[in-house]
DOGUSE-567579 format. One record per residue: residue in three letters; x, y, z of N, C-alpha, C in turn. Coordinates in steps of 0.02 Angstrom, whole numbers, plus 50000, padded with zeros to 5 digits. Atoms other than C-alpha are relative to their C-alpha. Layout:
BEGIN
ALAXYZXYZXYZ...
END
This chain:
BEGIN
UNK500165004250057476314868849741500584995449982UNK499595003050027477954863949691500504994350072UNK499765002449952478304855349873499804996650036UNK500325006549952476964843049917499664998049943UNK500405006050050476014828749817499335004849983UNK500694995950025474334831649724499365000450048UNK500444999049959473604831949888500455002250060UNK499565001349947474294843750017499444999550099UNK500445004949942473574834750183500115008550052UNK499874996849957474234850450282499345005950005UNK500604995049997473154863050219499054996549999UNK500495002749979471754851350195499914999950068UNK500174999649907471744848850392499715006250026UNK500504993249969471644866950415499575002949972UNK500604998950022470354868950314499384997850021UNK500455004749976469384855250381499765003250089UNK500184996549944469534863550548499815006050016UNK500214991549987469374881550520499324998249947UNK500795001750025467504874650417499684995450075UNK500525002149958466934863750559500045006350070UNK500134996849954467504877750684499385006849958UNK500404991450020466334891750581499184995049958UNK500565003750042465044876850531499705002449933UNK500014999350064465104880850371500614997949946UNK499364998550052466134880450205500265006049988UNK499714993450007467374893350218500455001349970UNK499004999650009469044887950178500034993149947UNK499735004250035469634875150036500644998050015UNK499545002049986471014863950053500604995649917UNK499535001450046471474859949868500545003549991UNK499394998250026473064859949785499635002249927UNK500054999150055473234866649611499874994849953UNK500075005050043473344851249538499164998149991UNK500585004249957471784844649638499095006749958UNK500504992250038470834863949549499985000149939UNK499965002350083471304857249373499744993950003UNK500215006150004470724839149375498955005550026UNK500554997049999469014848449459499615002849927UNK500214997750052468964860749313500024996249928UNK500085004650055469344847249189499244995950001UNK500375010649992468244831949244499275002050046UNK500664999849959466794840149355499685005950001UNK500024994449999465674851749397500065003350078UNK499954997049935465654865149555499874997650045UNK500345000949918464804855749681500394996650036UNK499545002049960465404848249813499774994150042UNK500075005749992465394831249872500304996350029UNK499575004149985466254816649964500284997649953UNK500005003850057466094806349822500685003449952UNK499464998350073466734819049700500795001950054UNK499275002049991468194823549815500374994150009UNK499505007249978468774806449829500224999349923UNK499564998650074468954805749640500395003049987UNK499524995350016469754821649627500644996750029UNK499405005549964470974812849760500594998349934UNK499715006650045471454799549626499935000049938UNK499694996850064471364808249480500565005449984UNK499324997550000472554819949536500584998850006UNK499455005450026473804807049588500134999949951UNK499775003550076473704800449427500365005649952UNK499894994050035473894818249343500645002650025UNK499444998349978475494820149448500524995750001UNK499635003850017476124804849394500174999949928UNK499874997850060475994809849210500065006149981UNK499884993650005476284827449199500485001850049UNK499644996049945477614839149280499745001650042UNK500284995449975477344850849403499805007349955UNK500144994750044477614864349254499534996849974UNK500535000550055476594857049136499184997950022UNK500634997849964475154858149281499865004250002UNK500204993850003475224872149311499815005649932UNK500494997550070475224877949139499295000249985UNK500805002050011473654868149104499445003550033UNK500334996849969472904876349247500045007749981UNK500134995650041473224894149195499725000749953UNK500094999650064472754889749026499004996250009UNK500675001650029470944882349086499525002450046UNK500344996449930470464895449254499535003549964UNK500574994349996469044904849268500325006450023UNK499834994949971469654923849292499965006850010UNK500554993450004468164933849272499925001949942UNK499744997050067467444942949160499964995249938UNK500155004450077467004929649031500864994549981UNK499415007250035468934923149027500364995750043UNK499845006949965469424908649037500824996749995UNK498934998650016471664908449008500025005850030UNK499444996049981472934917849079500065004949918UNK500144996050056472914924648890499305003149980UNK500604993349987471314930348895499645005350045UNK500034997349945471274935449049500685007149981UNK499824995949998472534946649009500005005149931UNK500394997250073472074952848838499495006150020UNK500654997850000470354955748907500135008050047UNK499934994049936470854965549080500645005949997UNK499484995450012472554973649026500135002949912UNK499905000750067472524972148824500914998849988UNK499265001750036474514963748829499824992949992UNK499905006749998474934945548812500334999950087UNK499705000049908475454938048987500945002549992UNK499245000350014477444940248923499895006050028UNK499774993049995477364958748930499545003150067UNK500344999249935476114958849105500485002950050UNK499564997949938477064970649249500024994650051UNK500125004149937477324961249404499255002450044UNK500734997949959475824970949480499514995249952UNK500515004350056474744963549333499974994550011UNK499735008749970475534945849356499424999150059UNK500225001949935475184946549528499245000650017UNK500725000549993473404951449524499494994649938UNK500345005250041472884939649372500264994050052UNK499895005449918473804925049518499494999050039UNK500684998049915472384930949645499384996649970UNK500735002250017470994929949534499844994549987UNK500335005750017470584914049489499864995950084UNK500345002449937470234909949694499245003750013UNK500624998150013468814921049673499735003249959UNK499854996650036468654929049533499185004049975UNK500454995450026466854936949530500145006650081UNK499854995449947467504943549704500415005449988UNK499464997650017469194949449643499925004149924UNK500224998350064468324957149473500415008450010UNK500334992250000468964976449483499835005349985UNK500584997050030467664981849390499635000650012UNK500654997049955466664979049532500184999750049UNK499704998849929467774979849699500635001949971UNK499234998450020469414987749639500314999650081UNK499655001549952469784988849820500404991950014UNK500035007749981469554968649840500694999049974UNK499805001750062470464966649703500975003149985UNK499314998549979472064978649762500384995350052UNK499895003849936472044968949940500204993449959UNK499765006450036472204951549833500795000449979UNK499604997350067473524959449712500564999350070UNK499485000149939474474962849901500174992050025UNK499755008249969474334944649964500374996349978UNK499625004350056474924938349807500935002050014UNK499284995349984476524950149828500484996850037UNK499845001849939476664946450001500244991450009UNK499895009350010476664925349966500654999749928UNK499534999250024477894929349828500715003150045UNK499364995649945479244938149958500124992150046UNK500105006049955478794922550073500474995749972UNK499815004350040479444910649933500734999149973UNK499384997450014480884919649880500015000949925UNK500204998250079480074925049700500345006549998UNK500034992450017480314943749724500235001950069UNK499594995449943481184956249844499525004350032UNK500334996849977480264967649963499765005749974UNK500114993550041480544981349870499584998049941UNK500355002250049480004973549711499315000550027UNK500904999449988478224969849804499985005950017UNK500154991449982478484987949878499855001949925UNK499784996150037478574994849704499144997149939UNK500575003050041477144983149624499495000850034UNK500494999949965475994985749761499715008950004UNK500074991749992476075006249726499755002649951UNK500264997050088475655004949539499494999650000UNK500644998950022473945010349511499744991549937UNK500175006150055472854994549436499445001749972UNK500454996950058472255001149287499954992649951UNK500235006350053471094988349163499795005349976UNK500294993850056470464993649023499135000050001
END
């Protein structure tokens, strides 16, 4: 997110190719930015048309906004099951804290959900929903967010919602 424009062309490509190799839609190629302008300005479907807007409304949205104060926005307007719609209600709802006082396991699995989040619910795949909680971990270690151990240690804690 914080290392390519509001369009990153890289993953778009492999998206574009791992969908025409499985002739279907399998794989998305937005950026975060490109998943907020969507949830602002449109609805779900999917389109040439509307991605070409998204395009060039996200530019624009990356020419007036940070990269923080995207990503904020985006936390603050995901879908993440479950009826909520914030990172604060999302964590209210599924943990009863505010996001401040969220473990890193918690963190890391509210992160996951909003890519699928009736998939990642686990209230109805807790497995799904551990496996996510790991990837997230795992792409945090990648980045240089968190230490091995750290994801060792967050990836062991039982994910209890209420």
């Amino acid at each position: 997110f914080y290392n390519h424009g509001a369009v990153d062309f890289q993953s778009l490509l492999r998206a574009v190719d791992i969908n025409i190799r499985k002739k279907q839609f399998v794989e998305g190629g937005s950026t975060i930015t490109q998943q907020l302008v969507k949830n602002l300005f449109f609805d779900q479907g999917q389109n040439f048309e509307r991605k070409l807007k998204e395009y060039f409304m996200s530019v624009e949205m990356e020419k007036k906004f940070t990269k923080d104060q995207i990503l904020e926005m985006y936390v603050n307007k995901s879908y993440f099951g479950s009826g909520y719609y914030s990172i604060k209600e999302a964590s209210k709802g599924y943990f009863d804290k505010t996001p401040d006082t969220l473990t890193l396991s918690e963190a890391a699995f509210l992160a996951g959900v909003p890519n699928a989040p009736s998939v990642y619910d686990p209230r109805v795949n807790k497995n799904l929903a551990v496996q996510r909680r790991r990837i997230v971990l795992e792409k945090m270690i990648t980045y240089g967010y968190i230490s091995a151990e750290e994801a060792k240690m967050a990836s062991e804690q039982e994910l209890e919602v209420k």
